[in-house]
C-alpha positions in Angstrom: 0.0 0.0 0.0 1.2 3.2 -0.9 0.6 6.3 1.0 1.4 10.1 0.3 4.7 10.4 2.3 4.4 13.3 5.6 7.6 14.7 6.3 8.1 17.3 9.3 11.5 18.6 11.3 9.2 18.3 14.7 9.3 15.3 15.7 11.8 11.8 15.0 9.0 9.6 15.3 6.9 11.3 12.5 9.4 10.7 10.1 9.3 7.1 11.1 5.4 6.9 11.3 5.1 8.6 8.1 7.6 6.7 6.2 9.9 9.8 5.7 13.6 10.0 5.5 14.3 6.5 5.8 16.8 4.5 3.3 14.0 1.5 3.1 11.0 3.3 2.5 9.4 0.3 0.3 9.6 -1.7 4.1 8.0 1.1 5.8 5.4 0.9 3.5 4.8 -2.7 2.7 1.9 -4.3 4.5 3.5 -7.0 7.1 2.4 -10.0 4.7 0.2 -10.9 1.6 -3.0 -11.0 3.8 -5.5 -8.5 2.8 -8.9 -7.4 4.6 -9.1 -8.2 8.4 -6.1 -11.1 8.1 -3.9 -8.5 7.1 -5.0 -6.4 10.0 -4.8 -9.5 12.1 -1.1 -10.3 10.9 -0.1 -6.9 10.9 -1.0 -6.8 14.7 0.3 -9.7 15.6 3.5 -8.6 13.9 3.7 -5.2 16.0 3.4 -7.5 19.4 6.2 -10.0 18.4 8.5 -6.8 18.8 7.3 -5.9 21.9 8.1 -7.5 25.5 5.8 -9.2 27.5 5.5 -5.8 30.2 5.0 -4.2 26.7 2.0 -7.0 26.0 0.5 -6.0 29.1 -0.1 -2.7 28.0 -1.3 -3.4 24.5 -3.2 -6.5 24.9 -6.5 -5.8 26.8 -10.0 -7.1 28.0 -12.8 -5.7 25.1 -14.9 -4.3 27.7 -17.1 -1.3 27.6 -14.5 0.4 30.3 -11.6 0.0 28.1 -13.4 1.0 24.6 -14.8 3.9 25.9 -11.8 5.2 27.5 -10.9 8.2 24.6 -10.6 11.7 24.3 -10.3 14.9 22.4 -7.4 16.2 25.5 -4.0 15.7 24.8 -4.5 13.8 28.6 -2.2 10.9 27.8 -2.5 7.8 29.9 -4.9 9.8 32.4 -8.2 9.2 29.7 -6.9 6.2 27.2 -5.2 2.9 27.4 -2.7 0.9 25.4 1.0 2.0 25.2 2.5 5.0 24.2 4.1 5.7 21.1 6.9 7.7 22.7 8.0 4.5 24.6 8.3 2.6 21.4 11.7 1.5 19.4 12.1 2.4 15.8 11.4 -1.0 14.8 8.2 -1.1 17.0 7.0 2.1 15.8 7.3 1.1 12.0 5.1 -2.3 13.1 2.5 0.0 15.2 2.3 2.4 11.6 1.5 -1.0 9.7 -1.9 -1.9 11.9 -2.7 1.3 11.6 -2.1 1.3 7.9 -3.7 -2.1 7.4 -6.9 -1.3 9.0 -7.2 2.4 7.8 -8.6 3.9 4.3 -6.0 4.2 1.6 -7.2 7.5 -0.1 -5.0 10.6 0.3 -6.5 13.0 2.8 -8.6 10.6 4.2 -7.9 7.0 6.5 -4.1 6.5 7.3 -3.3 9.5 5.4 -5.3 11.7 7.6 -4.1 10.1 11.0 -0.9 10.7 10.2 -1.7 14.2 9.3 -3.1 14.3 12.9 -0.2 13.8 14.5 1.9 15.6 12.7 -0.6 18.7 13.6 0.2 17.8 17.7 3.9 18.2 16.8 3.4 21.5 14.9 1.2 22.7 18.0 3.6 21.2 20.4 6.2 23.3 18.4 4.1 26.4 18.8 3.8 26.1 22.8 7.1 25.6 22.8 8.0 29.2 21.4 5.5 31.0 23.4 5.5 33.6 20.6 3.9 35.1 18.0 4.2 35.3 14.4 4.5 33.2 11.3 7.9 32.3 9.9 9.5 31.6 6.7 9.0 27.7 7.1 5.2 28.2 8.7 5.9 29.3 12.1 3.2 29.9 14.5 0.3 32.4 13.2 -1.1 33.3 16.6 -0.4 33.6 20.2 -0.3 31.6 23.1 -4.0 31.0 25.2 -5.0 33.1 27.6 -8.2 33.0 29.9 -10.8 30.3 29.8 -10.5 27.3 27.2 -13.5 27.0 25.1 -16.4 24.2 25.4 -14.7 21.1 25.3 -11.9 22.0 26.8 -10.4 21.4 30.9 -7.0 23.2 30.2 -3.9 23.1 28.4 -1.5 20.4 29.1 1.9 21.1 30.0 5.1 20.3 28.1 5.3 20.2 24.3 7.8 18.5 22.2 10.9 17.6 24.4 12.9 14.6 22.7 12.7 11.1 23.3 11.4 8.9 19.9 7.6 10.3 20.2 9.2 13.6 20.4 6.8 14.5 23.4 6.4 14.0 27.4 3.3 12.6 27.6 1.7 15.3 28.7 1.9 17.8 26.1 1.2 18.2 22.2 3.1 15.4 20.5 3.0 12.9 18.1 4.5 10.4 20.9 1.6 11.2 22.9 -0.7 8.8 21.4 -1.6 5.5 22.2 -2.2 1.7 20.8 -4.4 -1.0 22.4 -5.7 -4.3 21.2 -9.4 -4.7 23.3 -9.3 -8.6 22.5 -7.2 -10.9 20.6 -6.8 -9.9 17.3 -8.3 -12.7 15.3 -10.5 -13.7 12.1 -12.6 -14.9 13.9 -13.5 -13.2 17.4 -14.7 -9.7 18.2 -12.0 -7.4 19.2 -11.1 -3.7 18.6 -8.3 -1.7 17.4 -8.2 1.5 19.8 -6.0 4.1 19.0 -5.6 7.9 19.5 -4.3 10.8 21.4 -4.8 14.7 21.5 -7.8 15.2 18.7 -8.3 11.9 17.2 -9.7 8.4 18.7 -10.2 6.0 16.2 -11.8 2.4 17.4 -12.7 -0.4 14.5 -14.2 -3.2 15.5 -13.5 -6.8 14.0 -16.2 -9.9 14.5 -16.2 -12.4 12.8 -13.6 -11.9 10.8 -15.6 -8.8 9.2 -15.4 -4.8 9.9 -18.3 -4.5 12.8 -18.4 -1.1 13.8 -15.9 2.1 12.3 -17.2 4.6 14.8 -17.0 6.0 17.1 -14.2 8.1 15.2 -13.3 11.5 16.4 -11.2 13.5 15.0 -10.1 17.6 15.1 -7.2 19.9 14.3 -5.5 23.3 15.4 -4.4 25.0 13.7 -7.0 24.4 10.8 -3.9 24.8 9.1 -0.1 25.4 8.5 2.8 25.1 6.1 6.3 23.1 6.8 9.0 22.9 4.4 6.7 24.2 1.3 4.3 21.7 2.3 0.1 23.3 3.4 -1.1 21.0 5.7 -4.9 20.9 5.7 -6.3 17.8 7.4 -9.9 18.3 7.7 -10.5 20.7 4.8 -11.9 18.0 2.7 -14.8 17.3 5.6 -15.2 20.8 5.8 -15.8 21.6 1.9 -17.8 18.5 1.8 -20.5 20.0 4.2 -20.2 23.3 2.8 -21.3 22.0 -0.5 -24.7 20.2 1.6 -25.5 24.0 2.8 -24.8 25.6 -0.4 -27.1 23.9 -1.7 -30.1 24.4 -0.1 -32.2 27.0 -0.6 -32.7 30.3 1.6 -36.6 27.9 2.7 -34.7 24.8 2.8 -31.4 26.5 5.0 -34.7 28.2 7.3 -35.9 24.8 7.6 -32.2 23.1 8.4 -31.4 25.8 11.0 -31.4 24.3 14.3 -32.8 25.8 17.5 -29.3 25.3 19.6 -26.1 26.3 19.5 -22.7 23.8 19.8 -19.8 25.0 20.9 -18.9 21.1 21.0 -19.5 18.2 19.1 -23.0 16.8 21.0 -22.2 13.0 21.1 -17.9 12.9 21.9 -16.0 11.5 24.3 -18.1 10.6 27.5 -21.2 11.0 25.4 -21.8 7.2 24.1 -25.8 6.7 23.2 -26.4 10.2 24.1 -28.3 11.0 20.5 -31.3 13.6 20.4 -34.3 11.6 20.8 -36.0 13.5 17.6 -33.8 14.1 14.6 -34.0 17.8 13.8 -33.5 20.3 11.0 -34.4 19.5 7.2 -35.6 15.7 6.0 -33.2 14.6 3.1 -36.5 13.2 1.7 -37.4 16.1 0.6 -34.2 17.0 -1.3 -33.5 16.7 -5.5 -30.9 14.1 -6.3 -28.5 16.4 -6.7 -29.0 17.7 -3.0 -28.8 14.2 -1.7 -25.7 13.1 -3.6 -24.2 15.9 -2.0 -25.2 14.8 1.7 -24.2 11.3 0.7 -21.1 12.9 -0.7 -20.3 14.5 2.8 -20.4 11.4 4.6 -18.0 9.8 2.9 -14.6 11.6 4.2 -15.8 10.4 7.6 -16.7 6.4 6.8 -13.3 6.3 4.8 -10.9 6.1 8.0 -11.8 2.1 7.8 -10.5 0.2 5.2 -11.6 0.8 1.6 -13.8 -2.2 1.0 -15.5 -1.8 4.0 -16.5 1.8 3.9 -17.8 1.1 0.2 -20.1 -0.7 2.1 -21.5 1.2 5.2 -21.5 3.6 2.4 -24.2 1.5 0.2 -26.1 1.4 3.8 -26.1 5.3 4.3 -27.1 6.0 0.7 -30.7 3.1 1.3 -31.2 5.3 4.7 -30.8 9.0 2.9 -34.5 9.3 3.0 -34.6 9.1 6.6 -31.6 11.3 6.9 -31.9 15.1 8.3 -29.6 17.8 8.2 -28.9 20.8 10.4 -26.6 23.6 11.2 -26.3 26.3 13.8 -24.3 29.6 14.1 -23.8 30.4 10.7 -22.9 28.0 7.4 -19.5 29.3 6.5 -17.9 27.5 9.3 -15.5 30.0 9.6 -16.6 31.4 13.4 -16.6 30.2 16.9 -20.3 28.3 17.1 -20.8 27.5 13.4 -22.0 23.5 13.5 -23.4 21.3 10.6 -25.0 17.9 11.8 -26.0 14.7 9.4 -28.7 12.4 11.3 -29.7 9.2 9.8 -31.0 6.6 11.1 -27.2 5.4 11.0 -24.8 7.6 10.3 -23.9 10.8 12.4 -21.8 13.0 11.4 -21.0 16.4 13.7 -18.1 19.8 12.8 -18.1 22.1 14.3 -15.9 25.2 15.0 -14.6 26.6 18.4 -11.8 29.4 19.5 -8.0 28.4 19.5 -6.9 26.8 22.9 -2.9 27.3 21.9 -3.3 29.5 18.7 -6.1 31.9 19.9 -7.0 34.1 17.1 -7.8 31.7 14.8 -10.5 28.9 15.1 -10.2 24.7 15.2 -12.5 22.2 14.4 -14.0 19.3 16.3 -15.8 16.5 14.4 -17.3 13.1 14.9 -18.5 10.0 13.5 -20.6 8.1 15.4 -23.1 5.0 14.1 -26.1 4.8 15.8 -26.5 1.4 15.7 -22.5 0.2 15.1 -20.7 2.3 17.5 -18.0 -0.1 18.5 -19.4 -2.8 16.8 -22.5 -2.8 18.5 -20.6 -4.7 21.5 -22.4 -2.4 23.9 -25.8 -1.1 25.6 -25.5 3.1 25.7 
């Protein structure tokens, strides 16, 4: 599998993750065997914990209980709100076998899947970079565009962590902004044929697939955000969740100024509604504007902007929870709050189906604060982590 190569001076482990700067880049990138689907998933895992010693098993290798799958977060709070090991503690060589689950059970597409989660953490090390300084002012290379934070964090938010990028191969304390500041867990045995999860994340992304059967159960929940929205290094714009964002604007754009009335919802988010801590915790009555009511065009752009979000699991399997989404459109709804530009602090576009969920919204910089970041979530309402649990 071949994958858009992420290169970054922040951060050792990036280049690792990403594939960049090594001499055997075609290893790096090479899917542990032959096995495709959930076997190669299964072997790549299994790969990852032959490198790792048995105090390192204990960390990774975990009970699949609703504790453990639940325990994510959009805070950079380390081992304090997740499980599994951290990436900082990990070897080179362990490192490039983590990368390999993740790029085994991950869409292939640029900007979406394992493209975009490693986009993700090369934002924390950007950010990390930025606390760092504790200064203002873009650079020549992309430097910081903003300030430092200062008074209350927005919705969402308990505080900023402390330490940013300090060394070690994660490049990060554990604490702070950082790419090593992320974590890996198995929630089962990874197998073919019994249910288990892949559980990763860290600051701004948590992405849990669940496996039964030897089949994709569940892609969701997946959460995933950015600040900043985005930045330049070494020539290179990095815009991770522009492609989400332009896919929703489209949806609103397209309605028109009755439609838009009829989508506006009577709220307003600061947060994504249904994040971390929130499992099960969907309105009761779907709100704003029935897709149903929509011209073809109009719905081929809400099943459009579904899409960036299904495609962090592996190709074949998002094809079809996308085939699913497009038979529930009609009982789909849309909605947004603040205003449709998603440019401001407040402005929120929702999908509801009877399935698929889909959340962005936009908040206030927490590091960077005069300039916005996005929050965003997928959530199934029937398939959140695999449908293992009662919410």
């Amino acid at each position: 599998m071949v994958i858009r190569k992420l290169c970054v001076a922040f951060s050792a482990t990036l280049l690792l993750v990403a594939g960049c700067g090594s001499d055997d880049d075609d290893a790096v990138e090479t899917t542990t065997s032959s096995a495709t689907g959930v076997a190669g998933v299964v072997a790549a895992a299994e790969a990852f914990l032959a490198t790792l010693d048995d105090d390192q098993k204990e960390s990774v290798e975990l009970e699949l209980s609703e504790a453990n799958a639940t325990a994510w977060s959009n805070l950079p709070c380390g081992s304090s709100c997740r499980v599994g090991i951290q990436f900082e503690t990990l070897s080179d060589d362990q490192l490039t076998a983590a990368k390999k689950v993740l790029q085994a059970a991950t869409g292939s597409s640029t900007g979406t899947g394992y493209d975009l989660v490693m986009q993700i953490l090369l934002a924390d090390d950007y950010l990390g970079s930025v606390q760092g300084t504790q200064s203002a002012g873009p650079g020549a290379s992309g430097g910081p565009p903003g300030g430092m934070m200062s008074g209350a964090p927005p919705s969402g938010m308990s505080g900023m962590p402390s330490g940013g990028a300090s060394g070690g191969p994660g490049g990060g304390t554990g604490s702070g902004y950082s790419s090593g500041n992320y974590f890996m867990a198995f929630l089962g045995t990874p197998s073919t044929t019994d249910a288990w999860q892949l559980h990763f994340g860290g600051h701004h992304l948590a992405v849990n697939l669940t496996y039964k059967g030897g089949a994709v159960g569940g892609a969701s929940p997946f959460f995933v955000g950015v600040e900043p929205t985005s930045w330049e290094d070494d020539g290179t714009t990095y815009q991770p969740l522009e492609s989400m964002r332009q896919a929703l604007l489209k949806v609103t754009a397209g309605l028109s100024d009755t439609e838009k009335a009829k989508a506006k919802l009577g709220k307003t988010y600061t947060d994504v509604l249904v994040g971390p801590g929130e499992d099960g915790q969907f309105p009761e009555t779907k709100e704003g504007l029935p897709v149903s009511g929509l011209t073809d065009d109009q719905k081929a752009l809400v099943l459009a902007a579904i899409k960036p979000w299904v495609a962090i699991v592996d190709d074949t399997t998002a094809a079809s929870l996308m085939k699913t989404y497009e038979s529930e459109l009609d009982q789909t709804y849309i909605g947004w709050s603040g205003t449709t530009g998603l440019t401001a602090h407040g402005d929120y576009v929702r999908i509801d189906g009877p399935s698929a969920w889909v959340e962005f919204v936009c908040q206030n910089g927490v590091v960077i604060t005069n300039k916005i970041h996005y929050h965003t979530v997928y959530r199934d309402h029937t398939r959140d982590y695999g449908g293992e649990f009662d919410f």
